[in-house]
C-alpha positions in Angstrom: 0.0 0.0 0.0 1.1 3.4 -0.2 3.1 5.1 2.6 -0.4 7.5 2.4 -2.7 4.6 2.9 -2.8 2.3 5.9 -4.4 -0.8 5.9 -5.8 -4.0 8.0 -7.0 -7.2 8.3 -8.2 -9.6 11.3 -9.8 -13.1 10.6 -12.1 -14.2 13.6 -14.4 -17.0 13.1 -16.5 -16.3 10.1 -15.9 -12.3 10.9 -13.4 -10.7 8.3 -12.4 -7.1 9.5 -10.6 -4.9 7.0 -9.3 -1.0 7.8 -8.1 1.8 5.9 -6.8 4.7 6.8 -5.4 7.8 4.7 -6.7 9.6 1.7 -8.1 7.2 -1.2 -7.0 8.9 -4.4 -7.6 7.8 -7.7 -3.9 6.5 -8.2 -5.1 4.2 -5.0 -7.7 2.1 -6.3 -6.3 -0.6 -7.8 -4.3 -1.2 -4.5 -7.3 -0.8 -2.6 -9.5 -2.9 -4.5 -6.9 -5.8 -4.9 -6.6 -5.8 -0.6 -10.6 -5.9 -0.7 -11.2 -8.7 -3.1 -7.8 -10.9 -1.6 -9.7 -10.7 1.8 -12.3 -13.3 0.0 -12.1 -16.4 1.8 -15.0 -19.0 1.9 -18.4 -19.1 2.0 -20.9 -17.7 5.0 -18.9 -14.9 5.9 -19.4 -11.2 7.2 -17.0 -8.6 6.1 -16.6 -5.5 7.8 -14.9 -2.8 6.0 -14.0 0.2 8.7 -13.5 3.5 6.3 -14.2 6.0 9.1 -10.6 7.4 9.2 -10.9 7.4 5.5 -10.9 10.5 3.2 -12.1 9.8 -0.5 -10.7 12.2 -3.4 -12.5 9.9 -6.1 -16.4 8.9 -7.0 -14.9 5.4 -8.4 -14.7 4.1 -5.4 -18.3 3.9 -4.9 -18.3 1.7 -8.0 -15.9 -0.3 -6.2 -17.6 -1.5 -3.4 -20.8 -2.2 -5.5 -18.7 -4.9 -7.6 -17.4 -5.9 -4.4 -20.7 -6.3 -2.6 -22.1 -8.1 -5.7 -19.0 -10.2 -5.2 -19.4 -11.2 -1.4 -23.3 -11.7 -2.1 -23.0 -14.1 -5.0 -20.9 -16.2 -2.2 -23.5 -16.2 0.6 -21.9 -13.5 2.7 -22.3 -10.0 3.7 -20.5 -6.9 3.1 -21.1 -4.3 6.6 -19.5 -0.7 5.9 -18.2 0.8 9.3 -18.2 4.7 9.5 -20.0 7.7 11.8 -18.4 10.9 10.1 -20.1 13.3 7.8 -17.6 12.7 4.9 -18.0 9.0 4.4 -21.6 9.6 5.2 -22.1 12.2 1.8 -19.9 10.1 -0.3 -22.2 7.2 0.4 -25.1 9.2 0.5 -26.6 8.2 -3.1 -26.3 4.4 -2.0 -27.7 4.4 1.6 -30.4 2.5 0.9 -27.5 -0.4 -0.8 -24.7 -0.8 1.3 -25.4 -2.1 4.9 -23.7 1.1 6.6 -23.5 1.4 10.5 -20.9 3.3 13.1 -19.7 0.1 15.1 -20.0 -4.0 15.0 -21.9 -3.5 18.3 -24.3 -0.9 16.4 -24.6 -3.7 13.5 -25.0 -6.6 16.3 -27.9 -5.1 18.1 -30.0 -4.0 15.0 -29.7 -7.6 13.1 -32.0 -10.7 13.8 -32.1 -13.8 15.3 -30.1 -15.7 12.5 -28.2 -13.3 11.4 -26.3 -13.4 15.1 -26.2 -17.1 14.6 -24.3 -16.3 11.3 -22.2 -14.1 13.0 -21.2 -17.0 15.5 -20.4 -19.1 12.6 -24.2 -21.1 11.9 -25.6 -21.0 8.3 -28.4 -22.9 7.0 -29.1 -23.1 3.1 -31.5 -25.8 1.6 -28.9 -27.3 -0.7 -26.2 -27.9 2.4 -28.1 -27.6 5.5 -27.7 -27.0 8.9 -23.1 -25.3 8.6 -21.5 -25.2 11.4 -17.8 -23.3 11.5 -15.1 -25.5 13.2 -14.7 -23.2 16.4 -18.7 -23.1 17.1 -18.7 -26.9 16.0 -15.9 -27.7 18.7 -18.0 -25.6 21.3 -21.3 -27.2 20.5 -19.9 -31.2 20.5 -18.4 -29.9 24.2 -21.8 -28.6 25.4 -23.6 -31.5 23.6 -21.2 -33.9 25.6 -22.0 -32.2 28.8 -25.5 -32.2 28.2 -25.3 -36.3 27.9 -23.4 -36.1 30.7 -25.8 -34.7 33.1 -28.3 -36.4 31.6 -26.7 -39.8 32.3 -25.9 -38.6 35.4 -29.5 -38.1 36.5 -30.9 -41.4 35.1 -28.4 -42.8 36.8 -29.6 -41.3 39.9 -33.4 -42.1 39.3 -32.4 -45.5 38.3 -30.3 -45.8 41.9 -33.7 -44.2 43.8 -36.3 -46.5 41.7 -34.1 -49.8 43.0 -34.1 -48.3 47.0 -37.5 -47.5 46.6 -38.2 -51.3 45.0 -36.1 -53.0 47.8 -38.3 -51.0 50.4 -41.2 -52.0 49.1 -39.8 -55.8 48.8 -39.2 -55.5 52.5 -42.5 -54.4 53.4 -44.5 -56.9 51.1 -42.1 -59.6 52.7 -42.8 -58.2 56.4 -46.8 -58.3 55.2 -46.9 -61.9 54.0 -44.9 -62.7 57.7 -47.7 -60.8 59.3 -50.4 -63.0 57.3 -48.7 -66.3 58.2 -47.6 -65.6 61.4 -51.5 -64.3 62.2 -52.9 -67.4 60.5 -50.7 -70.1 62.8 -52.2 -67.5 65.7 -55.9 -68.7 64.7 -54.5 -72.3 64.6 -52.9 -72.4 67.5 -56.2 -70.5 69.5 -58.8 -72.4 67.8 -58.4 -75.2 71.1 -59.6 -72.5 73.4 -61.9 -71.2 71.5 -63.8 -75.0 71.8 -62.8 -75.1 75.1 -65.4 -72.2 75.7 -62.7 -69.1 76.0 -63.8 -65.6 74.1 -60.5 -65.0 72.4 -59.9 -62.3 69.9 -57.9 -62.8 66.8 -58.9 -59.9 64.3 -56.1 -58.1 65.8 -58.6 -55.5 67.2 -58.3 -55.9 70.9 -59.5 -53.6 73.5 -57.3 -51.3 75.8 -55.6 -53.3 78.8 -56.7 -56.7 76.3 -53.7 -59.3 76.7 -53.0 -59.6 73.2 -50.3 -62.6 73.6 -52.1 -65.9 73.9 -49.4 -67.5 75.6 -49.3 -64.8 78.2 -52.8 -65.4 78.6 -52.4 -69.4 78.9 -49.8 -68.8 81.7 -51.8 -66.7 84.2 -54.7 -68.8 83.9 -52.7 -71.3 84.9 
């Protein structure tokens, strides 16, 4: 570039951020436009071109970044123009309604939609490929998908562990029931001689307050 004209580039994710700085001549453009178009890289991308410290001495830029637009469109992606000064703002003024033009990425983050801040985290969807996921969001969401069956496991595993406690319990009880029943029926067998020998004796279990409710107690103080 020219010692005039600075320029930048960062690659994050599926963000491409390019700024320029200086005066942009006419004896600039092909420079400039060759820096623009090399940034291509890819489908599903967002490129954000920051011209606020940018000074413009000729209208063919405009052309420019309509070719380059076109360009970034025809491969899925997005072209966002960064800039809050007045300069920039008249020399784009005759395209406003074109070019996606806001002061900051935070401006451009909070007035876009739903999916278009899943595309900026690196999700696309088209009916021809589906559901695109970029490496570093794909990484993140086989982590979080792997803690998710983790947990998961974790509480059927816990269920599972409180469903067999609960089922021993109840084997207990129905075990201590069926001892009841037997243990009540040899009762009635072993009563039914005093009950022909003329004695009242209870065995439904309900007895009276201060009623001896051992038989063999009872046998032994009759005695």
């Amino acid at each position: 570039m020219s010692k005039s004209l600075d320029f930048a580039i960062e690659f994050s994710g599926n963000e491409i951020s390019l700024e320029f700085k200086g005066i942009l001549n006419a004896e600039h453009l092909v420079a400039v436009r060759s820096e623009l178009f090399s940034s291509v890289d890819g489908l599903n991308k967002i490129y954000f071109v920051d011209l606020e410290q940018v000074k413009f001495r000729d209208k063919n830029y405009l052309n420019m970044f309509l070719e380059f637009l076109n360009f970034v469109k025809g491969k899925n992606s997005e072209l966002i123009i960064l800039f809050h000064n007045d300069d920039c703002a008249r020399y784009f003024n005759p395209f406003f309604n074109v070019f996606k033009i806001y002061d900051s990425k935070d401006s451009y983050r909070k007035d876009i939609g739903f999916w278009e801040k899943l595309k900026i985290m690196g999700v696309t969807y088209q009916r021809s490929t589906g559901l695109r996921l970029a490496p570093g969001v794909a990484i993140v969401f086989l982590v979080l998908l792997a803690g998710w069956f983790l947990t998961l496991f974790s509480i059927i595993s816990s269920q599972d562990k409180d469903i067999r406690e609960r089922e021993a319990i109840l084997s207990d009880l129905q075990n201590k029931y069926v001892h009841s029943v037997q243990a009540l029926e040899n009762l009635k067998t072993s009563v039914a001689p005093l009950k022909s020998m003329g004695f009242d004796i209870d065995t439904t279990g309900n007895l009276p307050p201060g009623a001896i409710s051992d038989w063999e107690e009872f046998l032994r103080k009759k005695k």
